[in-house]
C-alpha positions, 0 to 999 in steps of 0.5 A: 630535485630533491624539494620536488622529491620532498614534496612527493612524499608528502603528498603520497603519505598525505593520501595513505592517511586520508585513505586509512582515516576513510577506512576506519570512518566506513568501519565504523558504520552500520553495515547496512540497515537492510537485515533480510525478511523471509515470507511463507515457503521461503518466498522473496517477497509478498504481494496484495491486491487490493481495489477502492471504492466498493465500485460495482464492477468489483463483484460483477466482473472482477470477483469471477477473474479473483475467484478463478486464481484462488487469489484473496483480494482486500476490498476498501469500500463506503456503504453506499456502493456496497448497499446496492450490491449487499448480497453479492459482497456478502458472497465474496466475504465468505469465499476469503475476501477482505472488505476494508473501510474507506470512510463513509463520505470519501472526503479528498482534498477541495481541490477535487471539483466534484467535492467542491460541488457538495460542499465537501472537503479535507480541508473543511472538516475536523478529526471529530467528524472524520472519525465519526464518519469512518466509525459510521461506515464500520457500523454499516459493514458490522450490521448488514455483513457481519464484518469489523475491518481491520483495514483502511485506506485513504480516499485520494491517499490524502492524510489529513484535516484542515488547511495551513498552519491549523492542518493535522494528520488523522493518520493518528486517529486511524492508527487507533482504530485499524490494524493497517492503513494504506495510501494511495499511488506511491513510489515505492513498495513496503520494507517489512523490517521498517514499513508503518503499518499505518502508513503502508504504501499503495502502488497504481495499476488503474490503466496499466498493461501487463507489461507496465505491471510487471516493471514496476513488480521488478522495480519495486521487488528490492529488500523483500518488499511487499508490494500492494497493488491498487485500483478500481474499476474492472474492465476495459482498461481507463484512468481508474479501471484495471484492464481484465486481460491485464488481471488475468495475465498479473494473477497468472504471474504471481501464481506462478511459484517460479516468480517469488510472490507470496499472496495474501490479501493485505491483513493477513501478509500485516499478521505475518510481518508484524509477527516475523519482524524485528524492528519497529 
């Protein structure tokens, strides 16, 4: 009895000194990383809609719905498409919309059949021809738009040149030459203390109802996020089209003051952040 009672002492003082040296571990560490972010009028989080490609449906179907909410859109765009609709993306332009670059050639990963097709892809180029095809597209938009982007995003969100062991990242070469860069279907929204500006995160929309929308706003509205919305086409809902119902009812969501969403097009909520943040 009295070894069992020797033993059970032991034990109990073990447990309080393992308990005591768990406390002053959990002491000594950073209370948390998240130091909170606050947006124009006191707003929880941030939120942008941007669109790729420049594709034709944009201005003939989308900007009326955009104009409608007063809501600014950014547009990530190549020549091409824009050409054909020259004076129409000059309208939206002047209303506050933004026009960003997304290269002149849109060059994705060869997997792609249809790059394969021309010859074409990530893994066959160099950082000297992607950068001499990005500046292509922002001399096009400077002479016939009288715009230099200070936005890119990455056609497929891929970021990169090469294949193997000589693969590089032209995340780099794009960060000197833009003020922000977004990918492309990501898991997560954007930490305004710690997000890369280069690097900020694009959430799909192409094909989504409403109500899918909006699950993934309440999915992704932790720490003050700023949540950027992507996607295409505009009209019947598809693969890579936003279903115009579903704009409407999102535009008609944000815009509600109840809902905690600033709203800005992606450079100007960047100013904001980069301005109001501390770290990096």
């Amino acid at each position: 009895m009295v070894l069992r009672g020797a033993l059970l002492v032991i034990a109990m003082l073990s447990a309080a000194l393992g308990m005591s040296d768990a406390k002053a571990k959990a002491q000594d560490q950073p209370s948390g990383l998240y130091s909170g972010f606050s947006y124009p009028n006191g707003k929880p989080n941030a939120i942008s809609l941007s669109f790729d490609d420049g594709r034709h449906s944009q201005v003939d179907v989308g900007m009326a719905i955009l104009d409608k909410y007063q809501v600014k859109a950014t547009f990530y765009a190549q020549p091409e498409p824009i050409a054909e609709r020259l004076a129409q993306w000059q309208a939206a332009i002047n209303n506050g919309h933004e026009l960003g670059n997304h290269t002149s050639h849109h060059l994705c990963s060869g997997n792609f059949e249809w790059l394969r097709k021309k010859g074409l892809s990530l893994e066959q180029t160099t950082l000297a021809w992607l950068e001499n095809d990005i500046k292509e597209a922002n001399h096009y938009f400077k002479k016939h738009l009288g715009v230099t982007p200070r936005a890119f995003a990455y056609p497929c969100g891929h970021t990169f040149v090469g294949r193997g062991k000589d693969t590089q990242s032209y995340v780099p070469l794009v960060a000197t030459l833009f003020d922000t860069s977004r990918t492309w279907n990501d898991e997560t929204a954007n930490n305004p203390n710690f997000t890369d500006f280069a690097q900020l995160t694009g959430i799909r929309i192409d094909g989504l109802r409403f109500a899918q929308i909006k699950k993934l706003l309440e999915r992704y509205r932790e720490n003050n996020s700023w949540i950027i919305l992507a996607g295409h086409d505009i009209g019947q809902r598809g693969p890579y089209t936003v279903d115009t119902q579903a704009l409407e009812q999102l535009l008609a969501y944000i815009n509600d003051p109840d809902n905690g969403f600033w709203v800005g097009t992606v450079s100007e909520v960047a100013d904001y952040v980069r301005s109001n943040r501390t770290a990096p």
